[in-house]
VEXRO-680155 format. One record per residue: residue in three letters; x, z, y of N, C-alpha, C in turn. Coordinates in nm, 4 decimals. Atoms other than C-alpha are relative to their C-alpha. Layout:
<rs>
<r ALA; <X; Z; Y>; <X; Z; Y>; <X; Z; Y>>
...
</rs>
This chain:
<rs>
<r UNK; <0.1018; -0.0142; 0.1035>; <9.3633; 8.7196; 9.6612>; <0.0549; 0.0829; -0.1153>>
<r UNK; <-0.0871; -0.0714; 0.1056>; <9.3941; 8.9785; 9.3771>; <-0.0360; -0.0416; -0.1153>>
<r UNK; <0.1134; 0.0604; 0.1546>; <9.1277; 8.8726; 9.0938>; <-0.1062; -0.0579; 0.0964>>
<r UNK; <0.1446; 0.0907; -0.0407>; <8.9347; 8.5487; 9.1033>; <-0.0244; -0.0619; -0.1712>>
<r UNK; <0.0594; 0.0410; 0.0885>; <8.7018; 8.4119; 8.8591>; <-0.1357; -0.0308; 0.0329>>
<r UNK; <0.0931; 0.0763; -0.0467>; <8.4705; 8.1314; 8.9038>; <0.0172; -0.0324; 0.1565>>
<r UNK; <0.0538; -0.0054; -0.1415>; <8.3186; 8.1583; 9.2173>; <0.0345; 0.1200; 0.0869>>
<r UNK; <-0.0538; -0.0927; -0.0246>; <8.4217; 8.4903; 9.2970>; <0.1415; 0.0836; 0.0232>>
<r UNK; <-0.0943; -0.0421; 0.0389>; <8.6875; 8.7249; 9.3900>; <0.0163; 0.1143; 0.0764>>
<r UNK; <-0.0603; -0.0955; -0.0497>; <8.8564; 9.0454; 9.4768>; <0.0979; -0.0211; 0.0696>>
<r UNK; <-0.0928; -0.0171; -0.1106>; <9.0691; 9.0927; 9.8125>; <0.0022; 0.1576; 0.0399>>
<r UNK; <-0.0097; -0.1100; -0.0811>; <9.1844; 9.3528; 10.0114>; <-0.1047; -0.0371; 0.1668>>
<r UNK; <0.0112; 0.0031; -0.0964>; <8.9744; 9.4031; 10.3068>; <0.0670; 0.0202; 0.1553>>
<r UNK; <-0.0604; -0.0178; -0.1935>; <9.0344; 9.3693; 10.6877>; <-0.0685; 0.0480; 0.0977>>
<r UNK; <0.0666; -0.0750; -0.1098>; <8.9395; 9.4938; 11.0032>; <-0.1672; -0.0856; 0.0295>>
<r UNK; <0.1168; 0.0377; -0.0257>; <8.7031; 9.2270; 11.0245>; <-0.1177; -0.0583; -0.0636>>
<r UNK; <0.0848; 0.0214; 0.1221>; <8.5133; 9.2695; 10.7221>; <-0.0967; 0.1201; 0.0374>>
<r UNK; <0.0688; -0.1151; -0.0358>; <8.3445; 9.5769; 10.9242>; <-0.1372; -0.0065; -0.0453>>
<r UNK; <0.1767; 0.0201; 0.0471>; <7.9567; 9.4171; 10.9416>; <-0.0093; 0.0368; -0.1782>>
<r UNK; <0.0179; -0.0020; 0.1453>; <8.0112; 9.3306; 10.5723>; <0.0232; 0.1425; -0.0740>>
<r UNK; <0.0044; -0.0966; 0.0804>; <8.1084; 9.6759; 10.4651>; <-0.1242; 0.0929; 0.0235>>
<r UNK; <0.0839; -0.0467; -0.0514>; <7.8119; 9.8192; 10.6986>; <-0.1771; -0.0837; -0.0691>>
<r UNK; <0.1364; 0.0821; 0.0446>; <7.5422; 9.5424; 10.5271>; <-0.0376; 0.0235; -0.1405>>
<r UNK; <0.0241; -0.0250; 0.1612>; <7.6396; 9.5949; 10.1646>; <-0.0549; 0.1578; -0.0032>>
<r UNK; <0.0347; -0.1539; -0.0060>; <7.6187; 9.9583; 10.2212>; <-0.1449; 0.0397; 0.0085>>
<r UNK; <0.1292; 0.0000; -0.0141>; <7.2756; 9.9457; 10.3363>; <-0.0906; -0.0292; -0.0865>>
<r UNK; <0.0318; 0.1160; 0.1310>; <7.1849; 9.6703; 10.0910>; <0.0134; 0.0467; -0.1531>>
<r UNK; <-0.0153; -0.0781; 0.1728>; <7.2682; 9.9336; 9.7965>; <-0.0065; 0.1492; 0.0175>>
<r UNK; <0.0024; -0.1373; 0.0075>; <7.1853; 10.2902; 9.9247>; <-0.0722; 0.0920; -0.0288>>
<r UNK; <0.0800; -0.0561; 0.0564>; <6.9068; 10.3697; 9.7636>; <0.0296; -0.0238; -0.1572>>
<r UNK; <-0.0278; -0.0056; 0.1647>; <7.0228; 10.4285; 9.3884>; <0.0596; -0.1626; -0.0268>>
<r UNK; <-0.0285; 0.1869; 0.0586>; <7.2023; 10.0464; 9.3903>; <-0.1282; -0.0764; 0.0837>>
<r UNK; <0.1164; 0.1560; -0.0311>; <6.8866; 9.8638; 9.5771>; <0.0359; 0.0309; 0.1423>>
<r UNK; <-0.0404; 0.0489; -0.1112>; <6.8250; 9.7604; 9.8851>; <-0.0777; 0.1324; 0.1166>>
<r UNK; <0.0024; -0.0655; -0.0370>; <6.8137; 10.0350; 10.1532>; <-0.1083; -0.0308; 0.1218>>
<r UNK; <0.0564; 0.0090; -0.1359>; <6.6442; 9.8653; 10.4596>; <-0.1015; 0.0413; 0.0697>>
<r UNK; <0.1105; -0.0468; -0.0076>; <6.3354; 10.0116; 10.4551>; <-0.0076; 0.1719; 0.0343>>
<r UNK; <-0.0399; -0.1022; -0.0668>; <6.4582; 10.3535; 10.4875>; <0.0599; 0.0742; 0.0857>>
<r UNK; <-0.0639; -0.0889; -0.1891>; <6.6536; 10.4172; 10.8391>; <-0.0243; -0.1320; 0.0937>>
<r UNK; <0.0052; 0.0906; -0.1771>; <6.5709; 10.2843; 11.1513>; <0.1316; -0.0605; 0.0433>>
<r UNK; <-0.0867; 0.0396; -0.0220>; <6.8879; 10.2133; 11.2168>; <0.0930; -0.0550; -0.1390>>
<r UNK; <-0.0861; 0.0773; 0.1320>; <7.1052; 9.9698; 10.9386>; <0.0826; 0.0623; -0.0024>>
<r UNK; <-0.1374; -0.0231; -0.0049>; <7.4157; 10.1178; 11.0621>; <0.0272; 0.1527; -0.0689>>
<r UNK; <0.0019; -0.1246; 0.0081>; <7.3437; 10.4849; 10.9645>; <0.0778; -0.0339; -0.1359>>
<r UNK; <-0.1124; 0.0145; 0.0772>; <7.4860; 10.4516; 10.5738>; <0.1028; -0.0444; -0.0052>>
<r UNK; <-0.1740; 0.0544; 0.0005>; <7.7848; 10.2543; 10.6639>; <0.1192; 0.1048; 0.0640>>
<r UNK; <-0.1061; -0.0602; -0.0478>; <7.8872; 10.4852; 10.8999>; <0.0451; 0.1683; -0.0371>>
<r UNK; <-0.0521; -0.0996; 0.0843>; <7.9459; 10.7787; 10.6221>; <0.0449; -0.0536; -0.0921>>
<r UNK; <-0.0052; 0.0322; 0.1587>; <7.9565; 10.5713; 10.2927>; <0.1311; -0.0948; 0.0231>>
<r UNK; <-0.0745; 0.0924; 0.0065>; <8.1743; 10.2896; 10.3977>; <0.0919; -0.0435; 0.1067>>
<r UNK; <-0.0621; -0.0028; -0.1640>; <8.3095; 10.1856; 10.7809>; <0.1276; 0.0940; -0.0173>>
<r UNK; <-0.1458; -0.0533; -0.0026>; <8.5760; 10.4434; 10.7718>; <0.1089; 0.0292; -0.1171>>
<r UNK; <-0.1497; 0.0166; 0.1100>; <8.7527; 10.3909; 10.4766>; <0.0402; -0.1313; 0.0403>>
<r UNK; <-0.0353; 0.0864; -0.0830>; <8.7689; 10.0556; 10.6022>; <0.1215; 0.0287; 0.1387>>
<r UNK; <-0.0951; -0.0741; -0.1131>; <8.9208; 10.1931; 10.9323>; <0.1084; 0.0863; -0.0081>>
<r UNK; <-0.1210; -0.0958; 0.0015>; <9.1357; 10.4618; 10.8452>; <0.1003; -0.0269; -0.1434>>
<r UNK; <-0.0983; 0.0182; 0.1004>; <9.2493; 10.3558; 10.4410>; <-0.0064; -0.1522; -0.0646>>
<r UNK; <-0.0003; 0.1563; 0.0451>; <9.2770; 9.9683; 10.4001>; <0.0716; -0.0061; -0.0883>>
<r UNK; <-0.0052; 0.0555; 0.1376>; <9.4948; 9.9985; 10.1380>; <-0.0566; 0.0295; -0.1173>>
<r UNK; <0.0786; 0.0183; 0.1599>; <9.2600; 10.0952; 9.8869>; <-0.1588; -0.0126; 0.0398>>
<r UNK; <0.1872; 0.0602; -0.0256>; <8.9201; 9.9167; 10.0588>; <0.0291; -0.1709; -0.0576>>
<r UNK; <-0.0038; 0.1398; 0.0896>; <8.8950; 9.5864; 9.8422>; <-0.1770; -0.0679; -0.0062>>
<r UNK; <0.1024; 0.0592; -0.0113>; <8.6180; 9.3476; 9.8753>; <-0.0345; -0.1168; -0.0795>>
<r UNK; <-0.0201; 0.0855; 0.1208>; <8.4387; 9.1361; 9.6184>; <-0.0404; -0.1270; 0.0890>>
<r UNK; <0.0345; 0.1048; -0.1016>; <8.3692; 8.7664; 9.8077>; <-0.0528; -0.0739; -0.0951>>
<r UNK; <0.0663; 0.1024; 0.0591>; <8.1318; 8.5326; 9.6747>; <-0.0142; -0.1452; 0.0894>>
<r UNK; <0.0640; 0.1482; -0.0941>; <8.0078; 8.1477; 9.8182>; <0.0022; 0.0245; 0.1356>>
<r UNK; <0.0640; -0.0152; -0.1848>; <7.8454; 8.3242; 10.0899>; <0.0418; 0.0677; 0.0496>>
<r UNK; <-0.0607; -0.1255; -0.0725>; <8.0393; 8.6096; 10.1804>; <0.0233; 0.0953; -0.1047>>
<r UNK; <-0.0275; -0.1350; 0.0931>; <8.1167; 8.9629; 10.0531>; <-0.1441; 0.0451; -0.0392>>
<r UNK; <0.0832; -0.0550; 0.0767>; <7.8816; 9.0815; 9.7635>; <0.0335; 0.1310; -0.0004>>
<r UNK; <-0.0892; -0.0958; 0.0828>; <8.0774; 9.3844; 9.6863>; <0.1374; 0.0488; 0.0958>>
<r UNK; <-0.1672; -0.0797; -0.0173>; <8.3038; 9.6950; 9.7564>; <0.0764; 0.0583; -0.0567>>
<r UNK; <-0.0123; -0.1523; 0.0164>; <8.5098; 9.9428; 9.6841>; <0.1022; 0.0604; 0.0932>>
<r UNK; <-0.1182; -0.0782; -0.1333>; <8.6733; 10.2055; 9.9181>; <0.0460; 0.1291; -0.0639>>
<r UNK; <-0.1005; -0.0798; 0.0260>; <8.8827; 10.4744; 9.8484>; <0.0487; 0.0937; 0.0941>>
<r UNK; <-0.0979; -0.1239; -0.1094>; <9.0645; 10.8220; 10.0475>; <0.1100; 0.0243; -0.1210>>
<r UNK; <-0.0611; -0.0632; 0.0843>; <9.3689; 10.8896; 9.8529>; <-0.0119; 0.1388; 0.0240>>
<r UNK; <-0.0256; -0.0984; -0.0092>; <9.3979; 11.1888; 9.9900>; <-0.1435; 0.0727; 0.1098>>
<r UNK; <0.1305; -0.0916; -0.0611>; <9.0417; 11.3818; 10.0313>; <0.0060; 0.0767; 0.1792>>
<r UNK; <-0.0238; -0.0859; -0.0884>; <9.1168; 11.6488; 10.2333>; <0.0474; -0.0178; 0.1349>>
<r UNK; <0.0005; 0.0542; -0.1338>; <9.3134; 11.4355; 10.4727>; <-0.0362; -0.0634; 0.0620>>
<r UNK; <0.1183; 0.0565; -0.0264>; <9.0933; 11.2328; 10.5083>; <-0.1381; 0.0357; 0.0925>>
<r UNK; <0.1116; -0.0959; -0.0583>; <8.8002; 11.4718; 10.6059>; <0.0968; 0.0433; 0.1453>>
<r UNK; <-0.0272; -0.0223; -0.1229>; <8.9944; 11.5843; 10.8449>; <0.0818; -0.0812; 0.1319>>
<r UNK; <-0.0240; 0.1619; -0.1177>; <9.1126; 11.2485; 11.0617>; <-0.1252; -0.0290; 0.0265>>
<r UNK; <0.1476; 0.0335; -0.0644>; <8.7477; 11.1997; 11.0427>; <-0.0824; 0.1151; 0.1139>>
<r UNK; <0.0115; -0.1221; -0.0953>; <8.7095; 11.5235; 11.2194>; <-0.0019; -0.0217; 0.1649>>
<r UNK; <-0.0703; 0.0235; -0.1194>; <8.9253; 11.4183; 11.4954>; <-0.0226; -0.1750; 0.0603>>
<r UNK; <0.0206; 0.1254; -0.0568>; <8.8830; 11.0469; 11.5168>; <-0.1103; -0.1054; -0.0589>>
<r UNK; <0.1189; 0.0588; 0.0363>; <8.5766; 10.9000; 11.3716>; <-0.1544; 0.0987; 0.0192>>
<r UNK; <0.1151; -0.0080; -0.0041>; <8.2756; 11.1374; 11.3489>; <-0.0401; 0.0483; 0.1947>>
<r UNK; <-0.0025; -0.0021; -0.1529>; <8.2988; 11.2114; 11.7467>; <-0.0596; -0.1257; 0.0493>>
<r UNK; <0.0476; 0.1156; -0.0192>; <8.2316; 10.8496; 11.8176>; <-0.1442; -0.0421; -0.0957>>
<r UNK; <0.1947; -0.0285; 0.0624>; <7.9621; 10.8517; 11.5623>; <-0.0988; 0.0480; 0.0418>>
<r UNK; <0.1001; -0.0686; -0.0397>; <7.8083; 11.1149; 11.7063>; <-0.0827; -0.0490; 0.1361>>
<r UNK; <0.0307; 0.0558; -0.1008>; <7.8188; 10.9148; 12.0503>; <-0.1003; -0.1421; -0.0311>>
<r UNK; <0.1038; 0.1565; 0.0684>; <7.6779; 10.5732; 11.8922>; <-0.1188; 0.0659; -0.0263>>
<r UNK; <0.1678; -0.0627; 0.0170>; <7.3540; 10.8117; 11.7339>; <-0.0325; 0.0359; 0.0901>>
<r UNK; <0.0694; -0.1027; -0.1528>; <7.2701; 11.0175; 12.0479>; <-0.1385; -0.0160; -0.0317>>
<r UNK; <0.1171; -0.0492; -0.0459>; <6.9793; 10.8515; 12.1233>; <-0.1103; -0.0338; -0.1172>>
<r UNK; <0.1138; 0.0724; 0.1575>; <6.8184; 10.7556; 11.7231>; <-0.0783; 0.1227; -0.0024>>
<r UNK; <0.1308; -0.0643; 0.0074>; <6.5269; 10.9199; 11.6721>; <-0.0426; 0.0128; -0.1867>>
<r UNK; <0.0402; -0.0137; 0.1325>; <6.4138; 11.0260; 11.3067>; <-0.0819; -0.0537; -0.0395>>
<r UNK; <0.1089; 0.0414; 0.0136>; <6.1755; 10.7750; 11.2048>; <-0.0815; -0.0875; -0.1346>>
<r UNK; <-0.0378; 0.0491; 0.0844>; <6.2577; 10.6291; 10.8938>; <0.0211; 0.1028; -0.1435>>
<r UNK; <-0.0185; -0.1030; 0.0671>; <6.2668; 10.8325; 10.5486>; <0.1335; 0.0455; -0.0202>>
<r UNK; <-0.1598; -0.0851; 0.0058>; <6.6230; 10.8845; 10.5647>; <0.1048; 0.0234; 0.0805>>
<r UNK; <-0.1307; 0.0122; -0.1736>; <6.7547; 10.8891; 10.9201>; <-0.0323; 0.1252; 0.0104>>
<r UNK; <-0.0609; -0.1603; -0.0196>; <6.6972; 11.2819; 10.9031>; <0.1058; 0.0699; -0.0645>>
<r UNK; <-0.0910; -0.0137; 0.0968>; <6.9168; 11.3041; 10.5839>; <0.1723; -0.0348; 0.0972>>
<r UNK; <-0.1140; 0.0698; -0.0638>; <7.2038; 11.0596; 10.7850>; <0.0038; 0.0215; 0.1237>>
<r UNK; <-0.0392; -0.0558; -0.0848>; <7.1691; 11.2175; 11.0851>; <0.0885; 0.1269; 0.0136>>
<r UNK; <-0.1131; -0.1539; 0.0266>; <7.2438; 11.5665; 10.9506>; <0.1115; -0.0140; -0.0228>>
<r UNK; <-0.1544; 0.0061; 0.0693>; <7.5353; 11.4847; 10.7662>; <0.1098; -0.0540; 0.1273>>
<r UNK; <-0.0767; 0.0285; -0.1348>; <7.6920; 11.2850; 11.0873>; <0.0488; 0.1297; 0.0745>>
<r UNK; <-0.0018; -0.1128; -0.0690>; <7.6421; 11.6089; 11.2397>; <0.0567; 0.1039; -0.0437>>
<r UNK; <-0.0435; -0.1003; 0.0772>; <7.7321; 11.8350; 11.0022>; <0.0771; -0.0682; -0.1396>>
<r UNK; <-0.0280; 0.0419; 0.1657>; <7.9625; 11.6537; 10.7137>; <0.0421; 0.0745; -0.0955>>
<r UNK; <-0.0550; -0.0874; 0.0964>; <7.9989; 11.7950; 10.4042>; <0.1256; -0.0494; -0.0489>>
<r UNK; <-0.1387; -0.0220; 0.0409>; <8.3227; 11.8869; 10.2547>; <0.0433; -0.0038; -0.1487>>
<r UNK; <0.0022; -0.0010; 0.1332>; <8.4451; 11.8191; 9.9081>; <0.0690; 0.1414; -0.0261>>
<r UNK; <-0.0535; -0.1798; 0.0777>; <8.5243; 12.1894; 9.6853>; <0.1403; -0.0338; 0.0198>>
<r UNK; <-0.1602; 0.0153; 0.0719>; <8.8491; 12.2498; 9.6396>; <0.0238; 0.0362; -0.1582>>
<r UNK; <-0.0179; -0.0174; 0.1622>; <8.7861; 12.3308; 9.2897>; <0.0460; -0.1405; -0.0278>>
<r UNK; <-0.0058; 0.1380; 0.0064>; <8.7508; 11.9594; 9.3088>; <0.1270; -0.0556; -0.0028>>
<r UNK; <-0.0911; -0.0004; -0.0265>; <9.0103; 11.8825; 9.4502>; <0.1243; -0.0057; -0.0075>>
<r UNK; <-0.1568; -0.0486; 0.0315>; <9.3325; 12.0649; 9.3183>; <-0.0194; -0.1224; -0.1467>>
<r UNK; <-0.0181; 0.0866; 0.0876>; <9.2669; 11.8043; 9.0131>; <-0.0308; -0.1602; 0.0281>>
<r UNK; <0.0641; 0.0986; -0.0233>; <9.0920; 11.5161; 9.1834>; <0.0059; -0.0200; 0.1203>>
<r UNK; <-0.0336; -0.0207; -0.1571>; <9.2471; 11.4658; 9.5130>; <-0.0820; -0.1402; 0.0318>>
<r UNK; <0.0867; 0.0835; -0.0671>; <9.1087; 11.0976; 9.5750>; <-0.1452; 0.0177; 0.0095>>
<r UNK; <0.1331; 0.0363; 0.0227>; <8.7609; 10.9803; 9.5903>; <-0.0326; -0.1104; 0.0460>>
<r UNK; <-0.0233; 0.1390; -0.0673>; <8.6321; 10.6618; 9.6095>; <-0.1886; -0.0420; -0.0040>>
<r UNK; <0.1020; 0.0398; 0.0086>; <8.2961; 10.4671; 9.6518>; <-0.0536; -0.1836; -0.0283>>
<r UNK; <-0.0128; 0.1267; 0.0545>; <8.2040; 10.1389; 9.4750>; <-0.1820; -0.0273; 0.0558>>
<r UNK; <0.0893; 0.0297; 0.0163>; <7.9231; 9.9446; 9.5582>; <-0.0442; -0.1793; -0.0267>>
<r UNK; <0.0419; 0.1937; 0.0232>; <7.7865; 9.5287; 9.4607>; <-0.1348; 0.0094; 0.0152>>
<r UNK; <0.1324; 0.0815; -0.0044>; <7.4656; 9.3438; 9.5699>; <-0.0811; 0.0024; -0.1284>>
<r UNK; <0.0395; -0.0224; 0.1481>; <7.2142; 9.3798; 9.2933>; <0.0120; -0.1732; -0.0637>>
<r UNK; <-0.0478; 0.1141; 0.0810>; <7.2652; 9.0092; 9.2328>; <0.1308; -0.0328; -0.0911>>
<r UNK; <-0.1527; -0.0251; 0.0952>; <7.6117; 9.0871; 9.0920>; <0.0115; 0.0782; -0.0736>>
<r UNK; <-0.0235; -0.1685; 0.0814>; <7.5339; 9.3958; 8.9634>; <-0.0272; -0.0463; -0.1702>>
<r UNK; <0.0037; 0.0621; 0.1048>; <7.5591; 9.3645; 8.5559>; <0.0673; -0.0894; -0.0660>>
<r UNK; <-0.0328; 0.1680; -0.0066>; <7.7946; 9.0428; 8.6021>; <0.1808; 0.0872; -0.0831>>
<r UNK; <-0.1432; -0.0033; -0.0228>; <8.1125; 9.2531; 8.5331>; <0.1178; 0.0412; 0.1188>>
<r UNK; <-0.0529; -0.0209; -0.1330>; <8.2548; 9.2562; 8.8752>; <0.0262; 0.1471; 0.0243>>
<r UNK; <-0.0265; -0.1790; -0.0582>; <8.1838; 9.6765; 8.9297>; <0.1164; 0.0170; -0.0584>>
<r UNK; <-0.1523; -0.0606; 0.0670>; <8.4516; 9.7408; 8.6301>; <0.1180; -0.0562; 0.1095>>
<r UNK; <-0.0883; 0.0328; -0.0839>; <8.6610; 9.4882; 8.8044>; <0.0765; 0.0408; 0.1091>>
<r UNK; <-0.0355; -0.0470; -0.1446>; <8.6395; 9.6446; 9.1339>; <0.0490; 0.1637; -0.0187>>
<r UNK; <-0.0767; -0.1335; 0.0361>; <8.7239; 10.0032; 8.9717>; <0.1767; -0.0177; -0.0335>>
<r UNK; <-0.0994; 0.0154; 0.0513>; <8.9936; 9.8709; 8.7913>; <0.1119; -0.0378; 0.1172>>
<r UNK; <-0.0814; 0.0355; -0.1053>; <9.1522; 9.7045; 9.1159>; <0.0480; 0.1519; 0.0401>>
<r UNK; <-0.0117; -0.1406; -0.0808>; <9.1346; 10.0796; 9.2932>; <0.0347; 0.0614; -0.0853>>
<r UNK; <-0.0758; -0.1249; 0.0765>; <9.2642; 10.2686; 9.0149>; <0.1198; -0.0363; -0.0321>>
<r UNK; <-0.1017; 0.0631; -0.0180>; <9.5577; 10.0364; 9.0067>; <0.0673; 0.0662; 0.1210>>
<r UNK; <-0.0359; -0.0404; -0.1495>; <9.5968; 10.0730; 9.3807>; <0.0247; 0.1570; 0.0039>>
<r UNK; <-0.0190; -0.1170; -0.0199>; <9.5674; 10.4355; 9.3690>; <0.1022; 0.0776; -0.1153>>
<r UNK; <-0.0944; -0.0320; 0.0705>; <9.7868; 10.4796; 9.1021>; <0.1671; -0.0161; 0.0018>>
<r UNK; <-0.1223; 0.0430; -0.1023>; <10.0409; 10.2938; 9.2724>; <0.0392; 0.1327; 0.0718>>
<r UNK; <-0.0059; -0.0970; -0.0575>; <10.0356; 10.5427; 9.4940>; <0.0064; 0.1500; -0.0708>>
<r UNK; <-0.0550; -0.1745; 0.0164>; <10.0991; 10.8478; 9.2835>; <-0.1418; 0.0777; -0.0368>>
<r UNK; <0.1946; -0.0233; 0.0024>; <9.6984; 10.9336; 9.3138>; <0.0139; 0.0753; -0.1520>>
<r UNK; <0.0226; -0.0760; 0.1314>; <9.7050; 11.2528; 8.9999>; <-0.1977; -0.0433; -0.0242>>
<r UNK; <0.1154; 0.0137; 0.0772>; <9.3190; 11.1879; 8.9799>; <-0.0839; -0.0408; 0.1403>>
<r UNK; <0.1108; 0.0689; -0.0879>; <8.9768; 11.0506; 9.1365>; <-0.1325; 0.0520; -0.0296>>
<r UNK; <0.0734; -0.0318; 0.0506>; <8.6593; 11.1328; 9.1488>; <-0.1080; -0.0505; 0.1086>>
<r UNK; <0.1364; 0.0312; -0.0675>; <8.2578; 11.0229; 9.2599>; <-0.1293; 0.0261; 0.0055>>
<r UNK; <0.0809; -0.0290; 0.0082>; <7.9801; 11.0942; 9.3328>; <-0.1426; -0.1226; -0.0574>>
<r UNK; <0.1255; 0.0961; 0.0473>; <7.6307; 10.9446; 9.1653>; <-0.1184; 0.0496; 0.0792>>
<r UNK; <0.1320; -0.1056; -0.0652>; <7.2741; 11.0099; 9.3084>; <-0.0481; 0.0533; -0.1572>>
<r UNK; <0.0873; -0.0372; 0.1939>; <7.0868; 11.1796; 9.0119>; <-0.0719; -0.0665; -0.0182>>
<r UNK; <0.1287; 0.0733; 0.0964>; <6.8054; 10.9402; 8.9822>; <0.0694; -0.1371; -0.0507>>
<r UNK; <-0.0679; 0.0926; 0.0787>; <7.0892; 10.6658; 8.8862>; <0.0786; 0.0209; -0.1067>>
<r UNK; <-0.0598; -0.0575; 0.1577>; <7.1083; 10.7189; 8.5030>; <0.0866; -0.1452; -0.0197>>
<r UNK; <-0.1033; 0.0881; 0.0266>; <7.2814; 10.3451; 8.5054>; <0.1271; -0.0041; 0.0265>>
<r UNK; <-0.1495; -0.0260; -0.0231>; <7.5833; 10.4437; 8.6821>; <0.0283; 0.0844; -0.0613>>
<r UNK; <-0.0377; -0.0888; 0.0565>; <7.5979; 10.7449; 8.4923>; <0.0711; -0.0390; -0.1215>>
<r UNK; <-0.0494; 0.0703; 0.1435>; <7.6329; 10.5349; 8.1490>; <0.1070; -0.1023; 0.0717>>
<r UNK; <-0.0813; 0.0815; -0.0218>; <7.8800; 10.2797; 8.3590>; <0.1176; 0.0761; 0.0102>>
<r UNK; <-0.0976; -0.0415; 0.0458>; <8.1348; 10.5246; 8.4194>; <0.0491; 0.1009; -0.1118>>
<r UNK; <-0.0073; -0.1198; 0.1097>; <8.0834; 10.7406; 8.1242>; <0.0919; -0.1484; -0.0681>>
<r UNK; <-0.0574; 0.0857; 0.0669>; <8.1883; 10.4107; 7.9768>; <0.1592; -0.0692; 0.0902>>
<r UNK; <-0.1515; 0.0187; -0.0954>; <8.5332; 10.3333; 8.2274>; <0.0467; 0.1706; -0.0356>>
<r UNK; <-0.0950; -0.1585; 0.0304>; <8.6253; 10.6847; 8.0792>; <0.0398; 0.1092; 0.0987>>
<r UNK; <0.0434; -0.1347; -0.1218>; <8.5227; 10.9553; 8.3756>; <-0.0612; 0.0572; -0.0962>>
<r UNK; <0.0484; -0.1564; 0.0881>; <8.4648; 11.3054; 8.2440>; <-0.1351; 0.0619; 0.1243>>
<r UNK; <0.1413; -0.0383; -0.0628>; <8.1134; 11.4570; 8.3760>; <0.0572; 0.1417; 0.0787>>
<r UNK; <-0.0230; -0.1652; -0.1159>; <8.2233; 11.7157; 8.6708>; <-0.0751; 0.0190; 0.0369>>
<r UNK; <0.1925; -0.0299; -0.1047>; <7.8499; 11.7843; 8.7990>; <0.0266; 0.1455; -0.0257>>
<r UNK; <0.0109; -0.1181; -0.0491>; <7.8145; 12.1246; 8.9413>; <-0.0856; 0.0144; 0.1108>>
<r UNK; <0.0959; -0.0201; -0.1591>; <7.5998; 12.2829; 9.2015>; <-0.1038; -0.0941; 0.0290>>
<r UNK; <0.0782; 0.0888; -0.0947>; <7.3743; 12.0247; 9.1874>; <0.0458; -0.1202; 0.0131>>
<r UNK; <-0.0714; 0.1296; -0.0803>; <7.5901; 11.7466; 9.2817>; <0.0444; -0.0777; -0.1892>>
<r UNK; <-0.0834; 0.0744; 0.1110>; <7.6780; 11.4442; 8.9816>; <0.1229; -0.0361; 0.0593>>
<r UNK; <-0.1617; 0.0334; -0.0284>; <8.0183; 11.4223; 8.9838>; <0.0987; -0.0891; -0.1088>>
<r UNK; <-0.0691; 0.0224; 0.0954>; <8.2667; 11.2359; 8.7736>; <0.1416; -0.0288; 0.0363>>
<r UNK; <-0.1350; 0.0683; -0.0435>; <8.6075; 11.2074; 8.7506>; <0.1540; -0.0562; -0.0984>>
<r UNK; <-0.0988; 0.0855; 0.1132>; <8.9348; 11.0488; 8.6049>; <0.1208; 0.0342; 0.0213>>
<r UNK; <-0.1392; -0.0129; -0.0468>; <9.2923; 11.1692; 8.5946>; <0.0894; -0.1565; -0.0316>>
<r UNK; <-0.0770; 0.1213; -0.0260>; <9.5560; 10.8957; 8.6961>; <0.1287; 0.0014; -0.0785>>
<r UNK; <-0.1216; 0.0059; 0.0794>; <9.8897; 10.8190; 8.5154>; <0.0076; 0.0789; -0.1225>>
<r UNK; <-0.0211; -0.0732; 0.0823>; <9.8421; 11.0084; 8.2191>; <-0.0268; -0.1236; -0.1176>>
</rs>
């Protein structure tokens, strides 16, 4: 256990926290709410947003656990670039075999199909300053409670451990609340092209 309080607490996840990183994911992929209504298939956001940081970087996937189970994540790549490309070779191949036969039927299983198919690549502008990247997400019943900082703060620990010069994430644009949450955890506004970005240099 790393941080508990109350009823709650932060761990490191395990292999067999998979469902749970694949349910929350779902359960928050529409701007923080609950996703289910938009892909035919549940599994489609887990298996970009969450599932393989699980799989390939457990030491910086941390899970928040409540009564009933895991509320809450956060996952982490220290290292972007290598990252993208292990997924190259040993994760989106098998992805691609699990989708085959999904069908577009849902408002966002054309979005999460493409990307399976075609993933995008972080800049290297990005990059040469902001080599990690990480992705946080909590149940909206937690959301507000405290816990998100928490779960940043764990992973910027962890990744700092590690040497990690900087981090950085992505927001959707129609979530102006995360925008004010890490404007306030002290991320500088990198948005370009379109894309909200923010990010944070480490050890300084």
């Amino acid at each position: 256990m790393i941080l508990n309080a109350g009823e709650h607490f932060i761990r490191p996840a395990t292999p067999e926290d998979e469902t749970a990183l694949f349910e929350i994911c779902l359960r928050t992929a529409a701007s923080g709410e609950d996703a289910s209504e938009l892909y035919g298939d549940p599994r489609l956001p887990g298996y970009i947003w969450a599932a393989p940081y699980g799989a390939f970087e457990p030491d910086f996937a941390f899970l928040l656990d409540g009564p009933t189970g895991p509320v809450g994540y956060v996952l982490a790549a220290a290292d972007t670039a290598a990252f993208e490309r292990r997924l190259e070779t040993d994760w989106w191949p098998r992805v691609r075999r699990q989708t085959a036969g999904i069908i577009a039927r849902k408002p966002l299983d054309g979005a999460a199909l493409a990307y399976i198919a075609t993933p995008q690549h972080h800049a290297p502008w990005l990059l040469a300053e902001f080599p990690a990247h990480l992705h946080i997400n909590v149940l909206p019943e937690v959301q507000a409670s405290g816990w998100g900082r928490r779960l940043i703060e764990v992973e910027l620990a962890a990744l700092g451990e590690h040497g990690v010069a900087g981090v950085h994430l992505g927001v959707s644009p129609q979530n102006e609340r995360a925008r004010g949450f890490y404007r306030h955890l002290g991320f500088e506004d990198l948005s370009r092209d379109g894309k909200v970005t923010f990010g944070l240099r480490l050890g300084q």
